[in-house]
VEXBA-744406 format. One record per residue (C-alpha): residue number from 1; x negated, y negated, z negated. Coordinates in steps of 0.05 Angstrom, whole numbers, plus 5000, padded with zeros to 4 digits. Example, Ala and Ser with C-alpha at 12.3 -4.5 7.8 and 13.67 -1.06 7.14 Angstrom:
<atoms>
   nr     u     v     w
    1  4754  5090  4844
    2  4727  5021  4857
</atoms>
This chain:
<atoms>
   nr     u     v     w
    1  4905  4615  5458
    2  4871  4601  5390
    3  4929  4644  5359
    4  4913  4707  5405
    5  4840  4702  5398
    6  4850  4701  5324
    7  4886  4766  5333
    8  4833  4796  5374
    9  4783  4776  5332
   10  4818  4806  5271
   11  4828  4876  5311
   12  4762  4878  5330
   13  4738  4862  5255
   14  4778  4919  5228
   15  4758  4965  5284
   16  4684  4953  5268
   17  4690  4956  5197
   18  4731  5030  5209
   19  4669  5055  5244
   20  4615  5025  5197
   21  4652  5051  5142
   22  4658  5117  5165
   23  4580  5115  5174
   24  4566  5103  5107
   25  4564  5178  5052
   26  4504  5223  5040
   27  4509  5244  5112
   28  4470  5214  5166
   29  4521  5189  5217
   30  4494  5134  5262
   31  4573  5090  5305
   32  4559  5126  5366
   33  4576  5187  5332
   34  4633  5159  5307
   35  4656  5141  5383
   36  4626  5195  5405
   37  4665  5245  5360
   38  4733  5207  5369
   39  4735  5206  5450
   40  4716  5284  5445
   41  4781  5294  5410
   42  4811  5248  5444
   43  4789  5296  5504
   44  4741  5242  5538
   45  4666  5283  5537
   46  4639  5321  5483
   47  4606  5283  5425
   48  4542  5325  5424
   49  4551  5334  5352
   50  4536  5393  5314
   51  4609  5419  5287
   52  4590  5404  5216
   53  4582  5332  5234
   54  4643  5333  5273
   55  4686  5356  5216
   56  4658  5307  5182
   57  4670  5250  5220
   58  4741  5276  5240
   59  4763  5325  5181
   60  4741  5286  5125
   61  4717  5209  5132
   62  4769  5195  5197
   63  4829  5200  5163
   64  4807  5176  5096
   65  4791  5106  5122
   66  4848  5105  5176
   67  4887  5119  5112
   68  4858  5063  5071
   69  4870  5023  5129
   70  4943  5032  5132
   71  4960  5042  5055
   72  4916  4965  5052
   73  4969  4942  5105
   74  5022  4960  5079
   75  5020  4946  5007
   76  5002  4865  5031
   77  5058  4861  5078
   78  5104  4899  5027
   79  5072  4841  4973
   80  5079  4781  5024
   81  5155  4799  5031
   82  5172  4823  4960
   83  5148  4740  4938
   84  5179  4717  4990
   85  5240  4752  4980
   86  5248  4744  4905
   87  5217  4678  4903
   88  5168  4714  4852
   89  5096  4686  4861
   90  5072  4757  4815
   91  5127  4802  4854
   92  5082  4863  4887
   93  5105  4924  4923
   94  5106  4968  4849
   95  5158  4912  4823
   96  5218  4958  4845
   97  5190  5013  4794
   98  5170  5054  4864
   99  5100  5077  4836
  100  5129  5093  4758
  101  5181  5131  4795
  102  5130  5156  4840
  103  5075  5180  4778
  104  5132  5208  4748
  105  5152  5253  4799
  106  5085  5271  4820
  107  5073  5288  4748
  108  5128  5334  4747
  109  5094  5374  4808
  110  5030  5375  4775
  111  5043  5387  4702
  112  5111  5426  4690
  113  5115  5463  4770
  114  5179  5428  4787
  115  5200  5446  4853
  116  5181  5519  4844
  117  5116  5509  4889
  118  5158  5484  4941
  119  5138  5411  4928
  120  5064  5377  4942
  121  5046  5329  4897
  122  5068  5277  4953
  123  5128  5299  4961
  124  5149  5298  4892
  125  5116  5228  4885
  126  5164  5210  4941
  127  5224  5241  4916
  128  5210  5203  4846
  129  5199  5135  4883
  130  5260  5153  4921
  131  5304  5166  4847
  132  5265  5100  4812
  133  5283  5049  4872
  134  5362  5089  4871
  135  5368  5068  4796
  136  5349  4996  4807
  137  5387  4989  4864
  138  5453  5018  4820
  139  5429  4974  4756
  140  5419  4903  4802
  141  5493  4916  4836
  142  5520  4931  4765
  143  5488  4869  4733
  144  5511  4821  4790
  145  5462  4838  4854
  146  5426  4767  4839
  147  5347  4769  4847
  148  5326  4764  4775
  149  5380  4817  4759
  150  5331  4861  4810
  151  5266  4834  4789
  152  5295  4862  4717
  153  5318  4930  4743
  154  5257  4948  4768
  155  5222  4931  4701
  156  5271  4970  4673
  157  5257  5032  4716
  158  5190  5010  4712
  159  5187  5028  4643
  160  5227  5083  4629
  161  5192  5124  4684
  162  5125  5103  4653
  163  5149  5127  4590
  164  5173  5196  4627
  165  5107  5200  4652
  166  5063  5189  4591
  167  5112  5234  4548
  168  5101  5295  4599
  169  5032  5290  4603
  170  5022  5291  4530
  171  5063  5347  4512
  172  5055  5390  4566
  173  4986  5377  4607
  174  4918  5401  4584
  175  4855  5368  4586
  176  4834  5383  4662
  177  4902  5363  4694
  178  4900  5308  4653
  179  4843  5285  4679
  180  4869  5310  4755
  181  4931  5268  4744
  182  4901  5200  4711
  183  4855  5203  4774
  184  4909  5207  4814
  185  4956  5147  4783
  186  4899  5106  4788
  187  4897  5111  4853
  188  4857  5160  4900
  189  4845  5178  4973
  190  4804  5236  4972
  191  4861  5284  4990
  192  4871  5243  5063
  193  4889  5291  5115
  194  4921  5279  5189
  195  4983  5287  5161
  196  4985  5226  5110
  197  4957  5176  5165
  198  5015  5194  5212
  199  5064  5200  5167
  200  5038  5130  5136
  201  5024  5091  5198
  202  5107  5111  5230
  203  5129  5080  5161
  204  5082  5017  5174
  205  5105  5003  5242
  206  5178  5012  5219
  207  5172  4965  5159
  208  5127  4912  5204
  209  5188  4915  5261
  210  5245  4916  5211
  211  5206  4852  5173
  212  5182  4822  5234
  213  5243  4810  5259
  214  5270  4780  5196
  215  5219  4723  5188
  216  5250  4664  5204
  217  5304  4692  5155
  218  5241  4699  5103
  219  5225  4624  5118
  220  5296  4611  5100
  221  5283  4658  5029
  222  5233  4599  5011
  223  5289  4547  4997
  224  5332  4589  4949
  225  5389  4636  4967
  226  5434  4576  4965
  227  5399  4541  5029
  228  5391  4605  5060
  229  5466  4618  5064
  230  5481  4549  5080
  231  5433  4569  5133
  232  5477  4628  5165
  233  5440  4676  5126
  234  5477  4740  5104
  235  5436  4741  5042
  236  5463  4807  5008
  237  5458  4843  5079
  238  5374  4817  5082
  239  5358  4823  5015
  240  5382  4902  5021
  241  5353  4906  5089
  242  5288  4893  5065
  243  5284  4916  4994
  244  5298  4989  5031
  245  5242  4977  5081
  246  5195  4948  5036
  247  5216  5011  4978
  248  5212  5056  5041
  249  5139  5043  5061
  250  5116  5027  4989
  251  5136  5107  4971
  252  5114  5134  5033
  253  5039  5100  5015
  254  5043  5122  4936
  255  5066  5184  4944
  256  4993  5187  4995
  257  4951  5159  4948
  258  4967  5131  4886
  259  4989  5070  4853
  260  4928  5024  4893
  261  4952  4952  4850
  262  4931  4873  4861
  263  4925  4892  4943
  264  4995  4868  4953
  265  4995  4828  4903
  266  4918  4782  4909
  267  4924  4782  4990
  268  4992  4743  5011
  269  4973  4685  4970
  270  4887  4692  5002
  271  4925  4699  5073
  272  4976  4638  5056
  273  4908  4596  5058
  274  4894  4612  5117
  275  4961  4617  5154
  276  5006  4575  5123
  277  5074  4601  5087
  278  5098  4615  5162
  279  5126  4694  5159
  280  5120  4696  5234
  281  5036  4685  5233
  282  5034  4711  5152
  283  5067  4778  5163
  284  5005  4806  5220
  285  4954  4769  5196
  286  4971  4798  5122
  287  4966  4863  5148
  288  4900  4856  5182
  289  4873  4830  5109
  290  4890  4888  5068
  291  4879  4940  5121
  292  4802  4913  5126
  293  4795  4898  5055
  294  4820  4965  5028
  295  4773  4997  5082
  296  4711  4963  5046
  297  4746  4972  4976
  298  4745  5054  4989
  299  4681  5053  5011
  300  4654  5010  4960
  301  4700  5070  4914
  302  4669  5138  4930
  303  4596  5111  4949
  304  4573  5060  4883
  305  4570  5119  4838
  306  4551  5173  4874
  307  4567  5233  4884
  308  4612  5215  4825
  309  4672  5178  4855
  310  4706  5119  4824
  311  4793  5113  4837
  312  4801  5065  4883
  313  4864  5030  4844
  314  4798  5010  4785
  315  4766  4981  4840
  316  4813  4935  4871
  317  4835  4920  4795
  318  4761  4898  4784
  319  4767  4860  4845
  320  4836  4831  4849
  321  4834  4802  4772
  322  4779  4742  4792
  323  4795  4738  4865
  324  4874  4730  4843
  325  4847  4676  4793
  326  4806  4634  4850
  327  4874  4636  4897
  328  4919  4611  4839
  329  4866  4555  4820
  330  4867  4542  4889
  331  4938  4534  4904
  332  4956  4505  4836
  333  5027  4457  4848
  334  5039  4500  4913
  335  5099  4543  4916
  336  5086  4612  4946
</atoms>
């Protein structure tokens, strides 16, 4: 019972922050519109709204935070496993060289037209995170398939698409799509639309079904390869299983928004304190974290400098540097 009203507290939490948030901007939108304007479309009444504040509410600030909501899910759940996984207590969802790849290919869009105009931005950020994660699966089966051999593959790919990145915008972007792209790489959710939140929320649920149901297995992960095979674990089989999922939802989110770092990799270890190292209770209650925190961590982005707005990916930096310092001083002589 304590367990479930945990979980209904934490659902009601990130409802109610959702709603708040959305209420918060130069306009002057009390909840009830935000209810109000949700059931309406949901075809339950009419809001009452005029139909500037409706688009608003459902057009612009909607699908932003429901956005923020799921990319701050994902990218802890991706973080919680990726540690887990690689036994890495600094592993994060980026440590498969999915964003460089990602920035890279978005780049590519942006700067040099690849794709003809037949590529968005996201969908060349995805194809790039798709190429990056490729390469590091090819070098880690070449140098043995062992997890520092992957861990070192994707700082490899890391790097080399970071360098592909910096060497096109230098040679070939002026000064205003420099400035469109560095926005972007930092990390930005003003483009949200429909589209992204339902495109971003199916990859969620498949990554939190595919890694819920390996989470004993993750347990297992904890003690070393070794015990986990003398265990019954098909190690190989896992580790591919969920370096695909985890790669999967991690491009899907970038290729969104941006390379948003420290939100997968400050909140496993804040949620550890409270859970345990348990993936069964970790896994939810991880996701719950970032999707409220990065809520807050948006707003806090496009409202503290107004009507100037601030990437999201420097605020969670500015954020996730001391509170990632507090959970290590914390849990210093814990394993993660």
């Amino acid at each position: 019972m304590t367990d479930a009203l945990a979980w209904a507290a934490g659902l009601v939490l990130l409802c109610v922050s959702v709603a708040v948030a959305i209420t918060i901007g130069p306009a002057d939108i009390a909840v009830g519109d935000v209810w109000a304007t949700v059931a309406a479309h949901l075809g339950w009444g009419h809001s009452g709204l005029s139909p500037i504040r409706d688009g608003i509410v459902w057009n612009l600030r909607l699908p932003r935070t429901l956005l923020a909501a799921v990319c701050g899910a994902g990218l802890a759940v991706c973080g919680a496993v990726m540690q887990s996984l690689l036994r890495n207590p600094l592993a994060d969802p980026f440590v498969l060289g999915v964003s460089s790849g990602a920035s890279t290919g978005a780049v590519l869009v942006v700067v040099l037209g690849a794709g003809g105009g037949l590529l968005s931005v996201s969908g060349g950020a995805f194809l790039g995170a798709a190429v990056s994660f490729a390469l590091v699966l090819l070098l880690s089966h070449t140098l043995g398939g062992t997890t520092d051999r992957v861990v070192l593959a994707g700082v490899a790919a890391m790097q080399l698409f970071s360098a592909l990145t910096s060497f096109v915008v230098l040679t070939a972007a002026d000064a205003e799509t420099t400035r469109g792209v560095l926005f972007w790489l930092l990390g930005s959710l003003s483009g949200a639309g429909w589209t992204d939140v339902h495109v971003g929320l199916a990859a969620l649920a498949v990554c939190l079904l595919v890694c819920a149901g390996y989470a004993r297995t993750l347990d297992a992960f904890a003690f070393g390869q070794d015990a986990a095979a003398s265990l019954g674990v098909h190690v190989a089989r896992t580790r591919l299983v969920l370096l695909c999922a985890t790669a999967l939802l991690t491009a899907v989110l970038v290729s969104s928004a941006g390379a948003i770092g420290f939100v997968g990799l400050v909140l496993p270890h804040a949620t550890r304190v409270l859970t345990g190292p348990g993936h069964t209770r970790l896994l939810p209650a991880t996701a719950l974290a970032g999707a409220v925190f990065l809520v807050w961590v948006d707003t806090l982005a496009r409202t503290v400098l107004d009507p100037q707005e601030v990437p999201v990916g420097v605020v969670t930096s500015l954020i996730g540097v001391p509170a990632f310092v507090v959970v290590l001083y914390r849990g210093r002589g814990a394993t993660p």
